[in-house]
N, C-alpha and C positions, 0 to 999 in steps of 0.2 A: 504494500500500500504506500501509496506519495501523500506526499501532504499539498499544498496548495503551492505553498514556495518549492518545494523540489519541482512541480509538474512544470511552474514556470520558469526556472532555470534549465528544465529537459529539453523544452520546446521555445524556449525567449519570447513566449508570451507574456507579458505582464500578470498580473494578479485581479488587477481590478479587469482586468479582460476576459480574464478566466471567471470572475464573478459575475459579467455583466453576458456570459456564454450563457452561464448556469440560468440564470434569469429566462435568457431567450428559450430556454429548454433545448440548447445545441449540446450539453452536456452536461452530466448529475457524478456528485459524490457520492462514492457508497457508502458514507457513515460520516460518525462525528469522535474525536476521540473522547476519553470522561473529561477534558480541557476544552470540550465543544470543538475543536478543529476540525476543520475538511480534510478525509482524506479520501483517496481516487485510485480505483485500480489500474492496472499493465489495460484495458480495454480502455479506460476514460483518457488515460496517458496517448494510445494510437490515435482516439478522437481529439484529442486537442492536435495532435501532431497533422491530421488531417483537415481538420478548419485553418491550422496557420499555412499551411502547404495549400489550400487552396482559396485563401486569402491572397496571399503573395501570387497566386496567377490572376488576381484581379476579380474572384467571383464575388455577387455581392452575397449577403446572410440570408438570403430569400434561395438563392439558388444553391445554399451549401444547406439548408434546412432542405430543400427537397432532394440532394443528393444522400442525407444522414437520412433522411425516411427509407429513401431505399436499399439499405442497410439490410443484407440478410432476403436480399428479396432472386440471390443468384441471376441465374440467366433475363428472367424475370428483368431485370431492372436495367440493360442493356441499351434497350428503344429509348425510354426515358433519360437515361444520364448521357447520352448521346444527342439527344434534342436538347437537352440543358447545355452541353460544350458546343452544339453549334450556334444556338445560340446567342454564346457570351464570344464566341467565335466572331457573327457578324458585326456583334458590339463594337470589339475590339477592333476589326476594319472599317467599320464607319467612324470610329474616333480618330483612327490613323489618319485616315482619307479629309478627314477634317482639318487635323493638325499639318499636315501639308497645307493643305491650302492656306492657312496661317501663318505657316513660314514664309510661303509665297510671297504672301503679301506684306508680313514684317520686312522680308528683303527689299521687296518695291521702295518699301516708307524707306526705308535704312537708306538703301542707293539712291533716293531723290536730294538728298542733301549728301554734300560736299564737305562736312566738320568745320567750316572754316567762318559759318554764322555772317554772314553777309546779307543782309536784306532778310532775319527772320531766320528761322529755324522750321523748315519744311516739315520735320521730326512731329517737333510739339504741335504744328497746327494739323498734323494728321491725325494726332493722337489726339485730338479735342473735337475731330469733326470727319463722322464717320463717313458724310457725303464726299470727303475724299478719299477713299479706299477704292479698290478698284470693282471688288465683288464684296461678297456677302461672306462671313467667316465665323 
C-alpha cells in the first residue's frame, strides 16, 4: 500500500491533484490508516500513472473518465477508445492547423516593420487593430 505522498513522488503528480482525481471519481483509496491517511494500492498507483500519461498527451478529464470506464471491458472497449484517440487526434490537427496560421501571420506583422521605429511602429499598431491582419486567426 502507498500512501498519498509516495503515489505522488511515483508518478510527479502533485497531491492536491491526486485529491482533486479522487473527487472527480478518476481514482479511490483503498482505506485510511488508524492516523486517517490515504492509502492506494499497486492498481490505484497504475491508475494514477495512466491519467498523468494521458494527460501529458493532451487528453482532456472527460475523455480519460470515459477511457477509465472502459477498464476491464477487453476487446469490448476497442471501437470506443479508438473513437476517443481519433478524436483528440482531429483536435490536435485542427489546433496545429490553426497555430500555423498564427505564425503566419505573426511573421507578416514581424516582417512589416524594419526595428529601426521610423514613422511609428507597424508592430504595435497591428497588435491594437485586428483590421490589419491579413486573415482570420
Amino acid at each position: 500500500m502507498y500512501s498519498i505522498g509516495q503515489l505522488s513522488r511515483a508518478t510527479g503528480v502533485r497531491v492536491t491533484t491526486i485529491r482533486y482525481y479522487e473527487q472527480m471519481g478518476l481514482i479511490a483509496h483503498e482505506g485510511r490508516t488508524a492516523g486517517n491517511q490515504r492509502r492506494y494500492s499497486q492498481a490505484g498507483l497504475e491508475r494514477l500513472a495512466f491519467i498523468r500519461h494521458a494527460r501529458d498527451l493532451g487528453l482532456s478529464l472527460g475523455a480519460i473518465r470515459a477511457l477509465v470506464a472502459l477498464e476491464g471491458k477487453g476487446g469490448a472497449a476497442c471501437a470506443e477508445s479508438h473513437a476517443i484517440a481519433e478524436a483528440h487526434l482531429r483536435d490536435i490537427r485542427d489546433r496545429i492547423r490553426r497555430l500555423r496560421a498564427l505564425e503566419r501571420e505573426l511573421v507578416r506583422i514581424r516582417d512589416s516593420c524594419d526595428g529601426r521605429g521610423e514613422g511609428g511602429c507597424s508592430i504595435l499598431a497591428a497588435f491594437g487593430d485586428h483590421g490589419l491582419c491579413a486573415g482570420s486567426h
